[in-house]
MILUM-572819 format. One record per residue (C-alpha): chain; x, y, z; residue number from 1; residue in three letters. Coordinates in steps of 0.05 Angstrom, whole numbers, plus 5000, padded with zeros to 4 digits. Example, Ala and Ser with C-alpha at 12.3 -4.5 7.8 and 13.67 -1.06 7.14 Angstrom:
<atoms>
['A', [5246, 4910, 5156], 1, 'ala']
['A', [5273, 4979, 5143], 2, 'ser']
</atoms>
This chain:
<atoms>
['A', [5158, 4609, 5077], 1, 'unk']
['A', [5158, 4644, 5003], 2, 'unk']
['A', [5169, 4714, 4990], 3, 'unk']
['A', [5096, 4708, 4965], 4, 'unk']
['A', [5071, 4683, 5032], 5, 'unk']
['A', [5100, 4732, 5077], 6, 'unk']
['A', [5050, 4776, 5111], 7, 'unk']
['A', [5059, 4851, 5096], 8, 'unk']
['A', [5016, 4917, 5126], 9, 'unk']
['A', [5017, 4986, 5110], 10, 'unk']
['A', [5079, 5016, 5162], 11, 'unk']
['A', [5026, 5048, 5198], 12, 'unk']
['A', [5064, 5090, 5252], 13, 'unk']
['A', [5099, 5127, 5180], 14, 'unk']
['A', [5051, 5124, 5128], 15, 'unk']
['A', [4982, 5158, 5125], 16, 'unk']
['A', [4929, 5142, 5062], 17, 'unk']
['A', [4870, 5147, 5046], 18, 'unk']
['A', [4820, 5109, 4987], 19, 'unk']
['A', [4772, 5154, 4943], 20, 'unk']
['A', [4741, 5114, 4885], 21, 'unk']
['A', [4796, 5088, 4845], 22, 'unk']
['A', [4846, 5118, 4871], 23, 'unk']
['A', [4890, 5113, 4937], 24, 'unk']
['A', [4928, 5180, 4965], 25, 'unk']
['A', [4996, 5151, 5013], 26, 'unk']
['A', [5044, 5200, 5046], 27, 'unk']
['A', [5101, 5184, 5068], 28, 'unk']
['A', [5112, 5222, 5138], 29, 'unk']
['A', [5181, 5204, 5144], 30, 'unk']
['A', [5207, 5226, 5080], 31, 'unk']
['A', [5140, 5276, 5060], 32, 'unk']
['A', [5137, 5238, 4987], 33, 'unk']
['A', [5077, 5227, 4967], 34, 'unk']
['A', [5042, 5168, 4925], 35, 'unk']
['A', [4983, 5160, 4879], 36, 'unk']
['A', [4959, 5094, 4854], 37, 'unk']
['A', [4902, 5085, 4811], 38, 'unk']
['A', [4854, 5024, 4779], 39, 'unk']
['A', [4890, 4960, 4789], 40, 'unk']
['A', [4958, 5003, 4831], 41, 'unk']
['A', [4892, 5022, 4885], 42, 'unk']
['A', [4868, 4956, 4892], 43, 'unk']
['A', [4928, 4918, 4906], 44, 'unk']
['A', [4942, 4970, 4959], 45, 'unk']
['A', [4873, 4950, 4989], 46, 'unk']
['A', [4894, 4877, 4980], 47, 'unk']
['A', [4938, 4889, 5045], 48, 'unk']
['A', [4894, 4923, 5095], 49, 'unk']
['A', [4894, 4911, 5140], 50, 'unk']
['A', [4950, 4864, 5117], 51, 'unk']
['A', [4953, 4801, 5073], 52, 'unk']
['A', [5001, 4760, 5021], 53, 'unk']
['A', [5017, 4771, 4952], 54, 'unk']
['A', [4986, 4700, 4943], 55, 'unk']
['A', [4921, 4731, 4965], 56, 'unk']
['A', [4937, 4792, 4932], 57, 'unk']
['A', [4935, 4755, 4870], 58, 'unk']
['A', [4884, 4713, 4880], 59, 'unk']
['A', [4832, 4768, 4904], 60, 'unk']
['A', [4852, 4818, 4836], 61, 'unk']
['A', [4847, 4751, 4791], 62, 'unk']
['A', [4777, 4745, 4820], 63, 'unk']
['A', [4759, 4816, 4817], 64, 'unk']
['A', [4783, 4828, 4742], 65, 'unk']
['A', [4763, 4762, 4718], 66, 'unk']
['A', [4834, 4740, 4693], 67, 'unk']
['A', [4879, 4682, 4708], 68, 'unk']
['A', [4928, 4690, 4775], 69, 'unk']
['A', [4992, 4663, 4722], 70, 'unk']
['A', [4981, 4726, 4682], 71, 'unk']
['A', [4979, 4773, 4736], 72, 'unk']
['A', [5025, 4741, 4787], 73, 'unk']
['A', [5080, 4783, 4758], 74, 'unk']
['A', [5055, 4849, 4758], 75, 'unk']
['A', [5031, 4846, 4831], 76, 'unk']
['A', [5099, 4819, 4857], 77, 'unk']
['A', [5137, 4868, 4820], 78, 'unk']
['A', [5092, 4929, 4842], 79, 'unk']
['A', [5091, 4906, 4915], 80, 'unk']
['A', [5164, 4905, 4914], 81, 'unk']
['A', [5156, 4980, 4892], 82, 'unk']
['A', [5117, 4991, 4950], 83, 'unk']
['A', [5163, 4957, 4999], 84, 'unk']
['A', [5224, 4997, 4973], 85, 'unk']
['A', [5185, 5060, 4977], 86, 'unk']
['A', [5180, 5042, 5049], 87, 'unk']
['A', [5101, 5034, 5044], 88, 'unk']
['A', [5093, 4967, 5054], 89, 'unk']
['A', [5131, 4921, 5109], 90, 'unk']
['A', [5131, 4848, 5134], 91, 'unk']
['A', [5073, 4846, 5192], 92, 'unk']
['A', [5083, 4803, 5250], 93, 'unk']
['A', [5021, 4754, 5225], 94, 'unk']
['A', [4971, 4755, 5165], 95, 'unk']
['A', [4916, 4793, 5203], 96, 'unk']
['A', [4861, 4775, 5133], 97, 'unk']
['A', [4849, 4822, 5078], 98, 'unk']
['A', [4783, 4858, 5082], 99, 'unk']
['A', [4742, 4859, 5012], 100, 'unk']
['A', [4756, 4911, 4961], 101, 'unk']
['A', [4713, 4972, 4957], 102, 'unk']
['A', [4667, 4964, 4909], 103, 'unk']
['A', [4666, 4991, 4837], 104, 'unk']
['A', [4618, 4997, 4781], 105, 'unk']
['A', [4671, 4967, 4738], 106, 'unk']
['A', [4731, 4932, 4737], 107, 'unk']
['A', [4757, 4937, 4674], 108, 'unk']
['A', [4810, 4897, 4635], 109, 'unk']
['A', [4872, 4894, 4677], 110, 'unk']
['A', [4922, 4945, 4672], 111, 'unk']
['A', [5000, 4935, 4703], 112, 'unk']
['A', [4998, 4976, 4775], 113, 'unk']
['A', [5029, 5038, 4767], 114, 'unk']
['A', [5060, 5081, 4830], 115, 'unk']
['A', [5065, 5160, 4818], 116, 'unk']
['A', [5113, 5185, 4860], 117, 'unk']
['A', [5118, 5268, 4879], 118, 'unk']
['A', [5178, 5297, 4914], 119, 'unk']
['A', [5146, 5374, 4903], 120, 'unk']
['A', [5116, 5378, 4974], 121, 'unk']
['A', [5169, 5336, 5019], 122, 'unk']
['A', [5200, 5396, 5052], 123, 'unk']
['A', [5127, 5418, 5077], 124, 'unk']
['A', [5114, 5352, 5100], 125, 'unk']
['A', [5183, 5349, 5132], 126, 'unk']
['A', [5170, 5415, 5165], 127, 'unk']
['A', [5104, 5398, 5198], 128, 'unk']
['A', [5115, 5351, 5256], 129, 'unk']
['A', [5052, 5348, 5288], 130, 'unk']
['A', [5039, 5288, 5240], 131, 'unk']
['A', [5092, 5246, 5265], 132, 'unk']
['A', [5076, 5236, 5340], 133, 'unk']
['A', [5066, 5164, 5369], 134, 'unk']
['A', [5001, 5131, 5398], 135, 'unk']
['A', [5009, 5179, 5459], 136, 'unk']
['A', [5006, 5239, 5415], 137, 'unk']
['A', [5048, 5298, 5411], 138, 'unk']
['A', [5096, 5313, 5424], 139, 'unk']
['A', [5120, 5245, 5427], 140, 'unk']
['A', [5161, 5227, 5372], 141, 'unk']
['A', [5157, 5150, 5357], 142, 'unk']
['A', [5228, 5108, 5348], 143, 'unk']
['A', [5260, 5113, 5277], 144, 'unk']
['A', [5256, 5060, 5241], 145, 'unk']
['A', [5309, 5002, 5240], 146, 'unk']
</atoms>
């Protein structure tokens, strides 16, 4: 199997986020950094929920902004690699379908996916551990990650 066929989900037990518009809000509850992603950034975020491929990925943004996959392929495999080194993103067991995008007045043009990062609030983060419980709840910690 391809890099670009490997199933990948959100790291669900770490990462909470949330979709507003345009614009997806991800926090990192292991770390406390926080991420924004905007326009093209938010929708190949949504591309993997609950998860899904980059060749779907691709496929679904080509679709939505009305563009080839050969001249977006790039952008999306280079920005999900962001995500996976940011810890966002990791492989999921099987591809469990991508649900549709929200939708949006406009598309646009395409713009390359672009992932804010913010360090300013990580100690808070870090110092509130009711956030990082398991599915039993608090005050059960879940296992650090391998």
């Amino acid at each position: 199997m391809s890099a670009a066929e490997r199933a990948l989900a959100v790291r669900e037990l770490w990462i909470t986020h949330e979709r507003l518009d345009d614009e997806v809000i991800a926090i990192n509850l292991e770390t406390g950094v926080y991420y924004a992603m905007v326009g093209s950034a938010a929708d190949i975020w949504s591309a993997f929920q609950p998860s899904g491929t980059v060749d779907r990925a691709v496929e679904i943004l080509a679709e939505r902004y009305d563009t080839s996959t050969a001249s977006i392929r790039d952008d999306v495999v280079s920005f999900v690699k962001r995500l996976e080194d940011a810890g966002l993103l990791v492989t999921a067991d099987g591809d469990l379908g991508t649900k549709d995008l929200p939708a949006r007045a406009s598309n646009g043009p395409w713009a390359v996916p672009e992932l804010e990062e913010y360090h300013d609030m990580a100690d808070l983060v870090l110092l509130d551990p009711i956030h990082q419980v398991d599915e039993s709840g608090w005050p059960h910690l879940p296992e650090p990650p391998t």
